[in-house]
C-alpha positions as CSV (number, residue, x, y, z in Angstrom):
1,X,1.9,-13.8,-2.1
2,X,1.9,-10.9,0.5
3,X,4.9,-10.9,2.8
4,X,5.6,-9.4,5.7
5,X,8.5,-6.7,6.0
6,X,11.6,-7.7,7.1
7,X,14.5,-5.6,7.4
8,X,17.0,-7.5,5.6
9,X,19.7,-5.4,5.5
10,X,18.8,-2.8,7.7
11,X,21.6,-3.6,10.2
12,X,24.1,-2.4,7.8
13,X,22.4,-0.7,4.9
14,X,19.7,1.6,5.2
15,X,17.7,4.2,2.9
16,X,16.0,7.4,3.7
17,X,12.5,6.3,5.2
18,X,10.4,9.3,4.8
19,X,6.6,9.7,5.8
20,X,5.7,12.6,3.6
21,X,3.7,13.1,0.9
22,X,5.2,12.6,-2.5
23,X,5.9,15.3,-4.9
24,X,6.1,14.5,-8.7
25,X,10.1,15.4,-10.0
26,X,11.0,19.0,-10.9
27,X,13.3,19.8,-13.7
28,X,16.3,21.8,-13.3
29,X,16.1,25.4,-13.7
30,X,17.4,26.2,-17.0
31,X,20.8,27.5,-17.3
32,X,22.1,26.6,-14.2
33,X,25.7,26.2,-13.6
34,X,28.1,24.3,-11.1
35,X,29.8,26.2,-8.2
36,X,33.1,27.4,-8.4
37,X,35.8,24.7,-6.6
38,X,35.9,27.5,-3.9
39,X,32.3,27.2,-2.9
40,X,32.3,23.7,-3.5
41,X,35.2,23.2,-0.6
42,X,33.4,25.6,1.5
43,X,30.5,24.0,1.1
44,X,32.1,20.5,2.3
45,X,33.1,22.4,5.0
46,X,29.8,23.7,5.8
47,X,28.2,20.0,5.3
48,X,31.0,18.5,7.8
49,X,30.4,20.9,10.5
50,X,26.6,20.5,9.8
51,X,26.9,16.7,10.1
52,X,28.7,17.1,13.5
53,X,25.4,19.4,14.9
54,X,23.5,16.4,13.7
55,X,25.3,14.2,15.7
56,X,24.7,15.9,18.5
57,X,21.2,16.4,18.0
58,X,21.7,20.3,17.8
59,X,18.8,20.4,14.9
60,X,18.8,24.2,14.9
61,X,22.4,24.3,14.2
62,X,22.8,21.9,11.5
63,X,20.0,23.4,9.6
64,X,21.8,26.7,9.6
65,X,25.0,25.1,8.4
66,X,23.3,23.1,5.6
67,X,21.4,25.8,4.3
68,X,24.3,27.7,4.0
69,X,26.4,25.2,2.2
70,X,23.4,25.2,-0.1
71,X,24.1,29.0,-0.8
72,X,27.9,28.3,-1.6
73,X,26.5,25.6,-3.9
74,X,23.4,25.7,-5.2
75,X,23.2,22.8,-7.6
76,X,24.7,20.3,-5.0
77,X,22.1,18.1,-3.7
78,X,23.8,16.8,-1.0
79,X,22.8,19.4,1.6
80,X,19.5,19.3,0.6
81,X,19.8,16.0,1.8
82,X,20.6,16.5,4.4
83,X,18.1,19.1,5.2
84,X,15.5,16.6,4.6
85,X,17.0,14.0,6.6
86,X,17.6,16.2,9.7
87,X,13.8,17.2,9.2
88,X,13.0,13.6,9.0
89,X,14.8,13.0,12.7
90,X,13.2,16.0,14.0
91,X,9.7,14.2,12.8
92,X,9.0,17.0,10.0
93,X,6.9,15.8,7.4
94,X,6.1,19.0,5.6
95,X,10.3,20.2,5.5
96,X,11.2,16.6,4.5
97,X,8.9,17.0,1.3
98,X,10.0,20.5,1.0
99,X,14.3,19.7,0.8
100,X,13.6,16.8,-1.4
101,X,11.9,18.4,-3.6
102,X,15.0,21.0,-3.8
103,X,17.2,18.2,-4.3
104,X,15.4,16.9,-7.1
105,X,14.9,20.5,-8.7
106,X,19.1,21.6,-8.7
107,X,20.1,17.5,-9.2
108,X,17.0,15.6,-11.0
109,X,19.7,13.0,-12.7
110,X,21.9,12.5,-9.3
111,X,21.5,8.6,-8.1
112,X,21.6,9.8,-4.6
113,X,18.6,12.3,-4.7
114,X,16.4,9.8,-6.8
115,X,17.0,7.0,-4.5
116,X,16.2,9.0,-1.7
117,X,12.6,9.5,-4.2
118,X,12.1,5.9,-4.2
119,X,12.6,5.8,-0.6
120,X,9.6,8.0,0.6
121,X,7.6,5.7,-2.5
122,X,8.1,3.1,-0.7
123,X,7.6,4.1,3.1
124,X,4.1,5.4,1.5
125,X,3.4,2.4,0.0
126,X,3.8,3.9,-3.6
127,X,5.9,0.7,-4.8
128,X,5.6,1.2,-8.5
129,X,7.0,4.6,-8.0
130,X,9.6,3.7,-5.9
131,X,10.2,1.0,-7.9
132,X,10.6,3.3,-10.6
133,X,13.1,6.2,-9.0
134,X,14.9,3.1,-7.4
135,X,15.9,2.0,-11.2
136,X,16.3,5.3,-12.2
137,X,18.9,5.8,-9.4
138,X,20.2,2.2,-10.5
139,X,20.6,3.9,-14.5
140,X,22.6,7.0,-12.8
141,X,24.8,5.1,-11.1
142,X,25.2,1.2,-11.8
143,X,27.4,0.5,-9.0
144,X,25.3,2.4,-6.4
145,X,25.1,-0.6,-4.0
146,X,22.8,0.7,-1.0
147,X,20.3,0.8,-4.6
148,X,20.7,-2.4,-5.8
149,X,20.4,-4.0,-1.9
150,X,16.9,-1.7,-1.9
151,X,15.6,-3.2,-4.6
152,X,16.2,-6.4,-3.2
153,X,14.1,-5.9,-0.8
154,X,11.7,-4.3,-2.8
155,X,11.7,-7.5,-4.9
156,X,11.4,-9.3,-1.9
157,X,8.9,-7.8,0.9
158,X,6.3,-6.2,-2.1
159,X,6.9,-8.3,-5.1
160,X,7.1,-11.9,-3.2
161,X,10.0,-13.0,-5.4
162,X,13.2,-14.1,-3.3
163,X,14.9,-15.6,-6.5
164,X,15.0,-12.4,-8.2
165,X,15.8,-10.3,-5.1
166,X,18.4,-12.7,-4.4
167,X,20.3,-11.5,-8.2
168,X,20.1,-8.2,-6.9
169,X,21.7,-9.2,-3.4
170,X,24.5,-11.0,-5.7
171,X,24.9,-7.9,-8.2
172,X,25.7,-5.9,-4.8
173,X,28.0,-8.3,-3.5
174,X,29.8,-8.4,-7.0
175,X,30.7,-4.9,-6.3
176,X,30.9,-5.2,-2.6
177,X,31.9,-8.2,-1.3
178,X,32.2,-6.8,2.4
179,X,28.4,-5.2,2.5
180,X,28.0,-8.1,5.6
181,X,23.8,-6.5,5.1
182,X,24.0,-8.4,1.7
183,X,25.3,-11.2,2.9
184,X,22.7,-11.7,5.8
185,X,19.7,-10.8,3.1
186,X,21.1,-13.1,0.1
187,X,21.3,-16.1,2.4
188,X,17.6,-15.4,3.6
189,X,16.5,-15.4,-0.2
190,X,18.6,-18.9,-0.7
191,X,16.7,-20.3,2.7
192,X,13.5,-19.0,1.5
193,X,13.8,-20.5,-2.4
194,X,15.3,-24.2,-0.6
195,X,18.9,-23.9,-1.2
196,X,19.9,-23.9,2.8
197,X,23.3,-25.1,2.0
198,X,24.1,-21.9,0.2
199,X,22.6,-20.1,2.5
200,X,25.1,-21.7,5.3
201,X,27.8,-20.1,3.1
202,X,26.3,-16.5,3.1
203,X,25.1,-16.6,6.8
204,X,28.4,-17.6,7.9
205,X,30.0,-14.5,6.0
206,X,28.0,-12.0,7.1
207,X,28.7,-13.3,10.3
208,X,32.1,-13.1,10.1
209,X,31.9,-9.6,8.4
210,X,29.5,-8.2,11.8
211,X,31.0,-10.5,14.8
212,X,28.3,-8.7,17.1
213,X,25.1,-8.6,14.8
214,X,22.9,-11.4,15.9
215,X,21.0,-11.7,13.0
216,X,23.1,-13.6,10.6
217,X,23.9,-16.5,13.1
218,X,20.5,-16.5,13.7
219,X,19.7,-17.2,9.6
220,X,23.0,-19.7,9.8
221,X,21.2,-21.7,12.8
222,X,17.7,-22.0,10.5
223,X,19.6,-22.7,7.7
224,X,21.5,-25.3,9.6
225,X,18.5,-26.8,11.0
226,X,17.0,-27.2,7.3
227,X,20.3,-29.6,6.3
228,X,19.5,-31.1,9.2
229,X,22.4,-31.0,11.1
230,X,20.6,-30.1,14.6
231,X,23.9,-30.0,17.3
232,X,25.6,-27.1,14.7
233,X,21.9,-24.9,14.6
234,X,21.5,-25.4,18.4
235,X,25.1,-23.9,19.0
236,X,24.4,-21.1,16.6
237,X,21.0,-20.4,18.7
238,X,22.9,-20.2,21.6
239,X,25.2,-18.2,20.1
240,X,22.9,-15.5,18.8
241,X,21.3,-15.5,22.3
242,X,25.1,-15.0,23.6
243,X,25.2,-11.8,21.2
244,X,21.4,-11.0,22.2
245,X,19.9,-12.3,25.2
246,X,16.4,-11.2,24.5
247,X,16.1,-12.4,20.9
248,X,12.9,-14.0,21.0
249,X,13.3,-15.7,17.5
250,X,16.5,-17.6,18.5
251,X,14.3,-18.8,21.8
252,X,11.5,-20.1,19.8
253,X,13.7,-21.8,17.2
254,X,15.9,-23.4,19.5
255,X,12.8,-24.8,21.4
256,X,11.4,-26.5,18.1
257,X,14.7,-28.0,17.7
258,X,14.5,-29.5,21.1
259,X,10.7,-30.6,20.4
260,X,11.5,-32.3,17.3
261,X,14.5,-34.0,19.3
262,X,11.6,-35.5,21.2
263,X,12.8,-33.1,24.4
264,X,10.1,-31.3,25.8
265,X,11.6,-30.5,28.9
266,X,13.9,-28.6,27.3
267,X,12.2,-27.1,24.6
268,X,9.8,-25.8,27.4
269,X,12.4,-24.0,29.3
270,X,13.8,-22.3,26.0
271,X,9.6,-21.7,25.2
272,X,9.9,-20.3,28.6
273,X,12.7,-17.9,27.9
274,X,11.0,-17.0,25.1
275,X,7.8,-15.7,27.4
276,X,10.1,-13.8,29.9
277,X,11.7,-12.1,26.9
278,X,8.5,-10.9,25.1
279,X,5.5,-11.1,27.0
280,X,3.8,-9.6,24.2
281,X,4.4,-12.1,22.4
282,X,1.4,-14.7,21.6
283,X,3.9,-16.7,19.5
284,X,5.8,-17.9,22.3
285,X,2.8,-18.4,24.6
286,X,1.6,-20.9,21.9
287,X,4.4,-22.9,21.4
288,X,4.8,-23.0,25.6
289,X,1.4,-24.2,25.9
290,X,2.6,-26.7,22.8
291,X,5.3,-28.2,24.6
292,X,3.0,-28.3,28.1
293,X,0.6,-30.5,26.1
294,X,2.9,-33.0,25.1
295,X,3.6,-33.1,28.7
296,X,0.4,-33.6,29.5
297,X,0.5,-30.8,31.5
298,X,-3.3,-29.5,30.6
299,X,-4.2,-26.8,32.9
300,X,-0.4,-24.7,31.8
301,X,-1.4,-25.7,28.6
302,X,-4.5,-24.1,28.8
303,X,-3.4,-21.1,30.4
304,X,-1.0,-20.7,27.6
305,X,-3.0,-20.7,25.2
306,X,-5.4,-18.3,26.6
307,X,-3.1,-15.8,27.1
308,X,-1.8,-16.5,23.2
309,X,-5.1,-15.9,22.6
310,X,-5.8,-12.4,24.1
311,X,-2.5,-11.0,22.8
312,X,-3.9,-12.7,19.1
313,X,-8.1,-12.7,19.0
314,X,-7.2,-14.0,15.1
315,X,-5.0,-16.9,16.3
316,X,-6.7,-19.7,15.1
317,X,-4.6,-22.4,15.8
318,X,-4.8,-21.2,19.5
319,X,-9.0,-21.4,19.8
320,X,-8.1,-25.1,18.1
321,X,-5.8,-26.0,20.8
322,X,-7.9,-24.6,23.9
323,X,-10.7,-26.5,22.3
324,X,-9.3,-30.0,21.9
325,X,-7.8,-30.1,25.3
326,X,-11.5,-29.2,26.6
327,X,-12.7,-32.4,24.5
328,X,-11.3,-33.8,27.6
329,X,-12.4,-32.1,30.1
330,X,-16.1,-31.9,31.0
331,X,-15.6,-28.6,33.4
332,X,-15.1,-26.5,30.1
333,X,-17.2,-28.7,27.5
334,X,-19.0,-25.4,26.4
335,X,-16.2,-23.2,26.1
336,X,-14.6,-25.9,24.1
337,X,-17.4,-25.9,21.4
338,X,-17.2,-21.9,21.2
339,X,-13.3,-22.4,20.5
340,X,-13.5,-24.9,18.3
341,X,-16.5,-23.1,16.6
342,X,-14.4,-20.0,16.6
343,X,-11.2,-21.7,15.6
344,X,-12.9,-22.8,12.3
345,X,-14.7,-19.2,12.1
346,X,-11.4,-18.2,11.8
347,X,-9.5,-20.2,9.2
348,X,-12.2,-22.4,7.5
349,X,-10.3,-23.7,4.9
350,X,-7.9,-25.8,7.7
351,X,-9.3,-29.4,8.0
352,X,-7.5,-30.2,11.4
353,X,-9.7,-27.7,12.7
354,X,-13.1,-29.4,11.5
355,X,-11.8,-32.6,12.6
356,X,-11.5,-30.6,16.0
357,X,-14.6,-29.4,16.0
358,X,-16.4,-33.4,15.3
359,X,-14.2,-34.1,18.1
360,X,-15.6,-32.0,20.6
361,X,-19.2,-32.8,19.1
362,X,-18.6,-36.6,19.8
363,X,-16.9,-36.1,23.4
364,X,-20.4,-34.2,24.3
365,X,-22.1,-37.5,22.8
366,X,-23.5,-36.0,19.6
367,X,-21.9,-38.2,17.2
368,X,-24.1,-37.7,14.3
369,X,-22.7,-33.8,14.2
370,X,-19.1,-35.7,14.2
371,X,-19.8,-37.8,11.1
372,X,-21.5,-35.0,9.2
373,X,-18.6,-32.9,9.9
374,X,-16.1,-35.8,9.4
375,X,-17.4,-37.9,6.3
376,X,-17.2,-35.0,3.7
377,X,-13.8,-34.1,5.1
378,X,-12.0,-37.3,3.7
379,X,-13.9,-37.2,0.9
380,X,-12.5,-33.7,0.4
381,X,-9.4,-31.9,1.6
382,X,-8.8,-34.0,4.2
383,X,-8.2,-37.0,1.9
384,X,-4.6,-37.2,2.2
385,X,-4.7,-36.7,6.5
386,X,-4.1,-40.4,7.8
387,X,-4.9,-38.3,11.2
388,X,-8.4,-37.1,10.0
389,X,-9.1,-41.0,8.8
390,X,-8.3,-42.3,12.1
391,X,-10.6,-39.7,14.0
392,X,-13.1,-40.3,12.0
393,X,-12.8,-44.3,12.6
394,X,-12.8,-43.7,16.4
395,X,-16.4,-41.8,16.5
396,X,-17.5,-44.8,13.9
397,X,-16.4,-47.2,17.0
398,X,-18.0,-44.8,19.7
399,X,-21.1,-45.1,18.3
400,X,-21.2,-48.7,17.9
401,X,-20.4,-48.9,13.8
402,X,-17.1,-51.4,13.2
403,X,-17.2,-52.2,10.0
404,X,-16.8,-48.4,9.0
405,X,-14.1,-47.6,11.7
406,X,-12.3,-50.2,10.6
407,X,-12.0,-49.0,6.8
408,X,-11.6,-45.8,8.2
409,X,-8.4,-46.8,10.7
410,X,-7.4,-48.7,8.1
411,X,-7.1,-46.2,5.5
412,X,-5.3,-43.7,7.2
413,X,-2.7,-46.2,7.5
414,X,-2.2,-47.1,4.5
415,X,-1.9,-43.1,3.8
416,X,1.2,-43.4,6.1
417,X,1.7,-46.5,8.4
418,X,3.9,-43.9,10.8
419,X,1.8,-41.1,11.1
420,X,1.8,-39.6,14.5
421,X,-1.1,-41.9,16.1
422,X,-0.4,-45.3,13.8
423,X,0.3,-46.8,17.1
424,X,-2.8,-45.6,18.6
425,X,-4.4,-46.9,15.1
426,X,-3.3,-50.6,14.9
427,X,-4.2,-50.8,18.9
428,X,-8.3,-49.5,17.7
429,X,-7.9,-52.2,15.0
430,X,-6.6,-54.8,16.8
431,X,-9.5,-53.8,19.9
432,X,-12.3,-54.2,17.2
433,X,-10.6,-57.1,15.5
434,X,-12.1,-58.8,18.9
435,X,-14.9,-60.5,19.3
């Protein structure tokens, strides 16, 4: 499974992210030796005052100050490091490559240095390697923490494997109990892999370990709202919004709360809010035009869904939506083909949007394409869709066939005698029942 990247722990942990071309590891220069305590202290020194330039965004300055630490102590990798990552800030590819490689060449065993390795790997998209200097770091230095929390997410965003990105969250924590980044990423892993009530647990100490990061309350309202105790993962939504006004993601799932709640007045406001905070985003434009539908509030609807779909040409479910509400409509009945046509272009494999498509087929009268479309459908994987059953039975009663949109209503109820139109279903049945 390919997941998206999300940054865990990037609110309290992070790791060099470096956009440069990898260089295999150097060995150490043979006998080399360590710098004398003297140099060493002056080159702290040198490395403090460097760190203030950097600070300060005086580039020039802290270069000069880490180079020269390197000088009092040749073999310490740390200002090297610190070379690369002010080179890094200042958007230097080539010097980035060109300190790390130093580091690596005066300190190739140092965790610090090889972890900083696995780092670039991964911002390249190397994974195996950065897999591999990430454990090597991990072998250095088994209580390096930051490396154990990186390979979580290595385990996690690359590898698609929450359960075992979640024991090296824990193995972190086990060291650190107050890395609040761990917390936050653990309970994501114990959301993602069903165990919500753990997660409840980690959320709300991460929380309490970063009182103004939003993100953890945020993972405690969605992992509330999977125990399904809805007035405790509204409150947290708010509460993340409180902490972040613009956060889009506490928006959106505060309004599917409020849907599910059967409030779509205010589920549209927070879909609303959602809008005004991203207008880039075609996310919230769909779930606003979702909320407008079940108000039958068509033309928003509509409008909403367009716009999802010019910030996302690939969103299928958006062509679906556009194209069922112009079922209805007979101003749009052509444009309603093309989305439904292009809706199914899109995502093929989704039977609700086939069934779409026979729908808009039999609203422009050509039920025959409706059956064809329909009829292998159930038969296939569509079977277990009470929905797909019962659209089929209605174009069996539009064009004039009972006996078959009977069976059909009827077997979509017995699939699931409350799916969301068995109401709808046992009023067809009960309308062909008569004579």
């Amino acid at each position: 499974m390919k997941l998206r990247y999300l940054p865990l722990t990037a609110f309290l942990l992070c790791s060099l992210n470096l956009h440069i071309v990898m260089a295999e590891p150097i060995a150490a220069q043979a006998g080399a030796k360590p710098a004398s305590a003297s140099g060493l202290l002056a080159a702290q020194a040198k490395l403090e005052q460097g760190l203030a330039a950097l600070a300060k965004r005086d580039h020039e300055k802290a270069r000069a100050l880490f180079q020269a630490a390197t000088k009092l102590a040749p073999y310490w990798p740390e200002p090297w490091l610190q070379l690369a990552e002010s080179a890094r800030v200042a958007n230097q590819p080539e010097l980035v490559n060109k300190w790390l490689t130093e580091a690596l060449r005066v300190a190739p065993d140092d965790p610090a240095t090889l972890s900083a390795w696995g780092s670039l790997h991964y911002a390249r998209g190397e994974y195996q390697k950065a897999e591999s200097f990430k454990q090597a770091a991990l072998k250095a230095d088994p209580r390096a923490t930051n490396v154990l929390v990186d390979l979580g997410d290595l385990y996690f965003n690359v590898h698609g494997k929450p359960d075992v990105a979640a024991d090296y969250f824990r193995r972190a924590l086990v060291i650190n109990p107050k890395l609040g980044g761990a917390h936050n990423a653990l309970g994501t892993m114990l959301l993602l892999t069903g165990k919500a009530g753990q997660a409840i647990d980690s959320f709300t100490e991460s929380a309490r370990l970063a009182p103004t990061n939003p993100l953890p309350v945020l993972g405690l309202a969605r992992a509330q709202a999977q125990t399904g105790n809805t007035s405790a993962a509204l409150a947290s939504y708010d509460q993340a919004l409180k902490l972040s006004p613009g956060l889009i993601d506490a928006y959106l799932g505060k309004g599917d709360l409020l849907l599910n709640q059967g409030k779509p007045d205010a589920a549209l406001r927070s879909f609303a809010d959602a809008v005004k905070a991203n207008p880039r985003s075609s996310l919230a434009y769909l779930k606003l035009g979702m909320a407008q539908q079940m108000q039958n509030r068509s033309d928003e609807a509509m409008a909403a869904y367009k716009e999802a779909v010019r910030l996302s040409p690939q969103m299928a479910v958006g062509f679906n939506n556009l194209a069922w509400l112009a079922a209805e409509r007979s101003d749009v009945a052509d444009k309603g083909l093309a989305w439904a046509k292009q809706a199914v272009a899109l995502n093929g494999e989704e039977p609700r949007f086939k069934g779409t498509l026979a729908w808009v087929h039999f609203k422009r009268g050509e039920s025959a394409e409706a059956i064809k479309l329909l009829e292998p459908l159930v038969r296939g994987n569509a079977k277990a869709l009470p929905e797909t059953h019962y659209l089929l039975g209605q174009v069996y009663a539009g064009s004039g066939d009972k006996a078959k949109a009977k069976a059909a209503i009827q077997a979509a109820l017995e699939l699931d005698p409350r799916f969301s139109q068995a109401e709808q279903a046992r009023a067809s049945l009960r309308q062909l029942d008569r004579p």
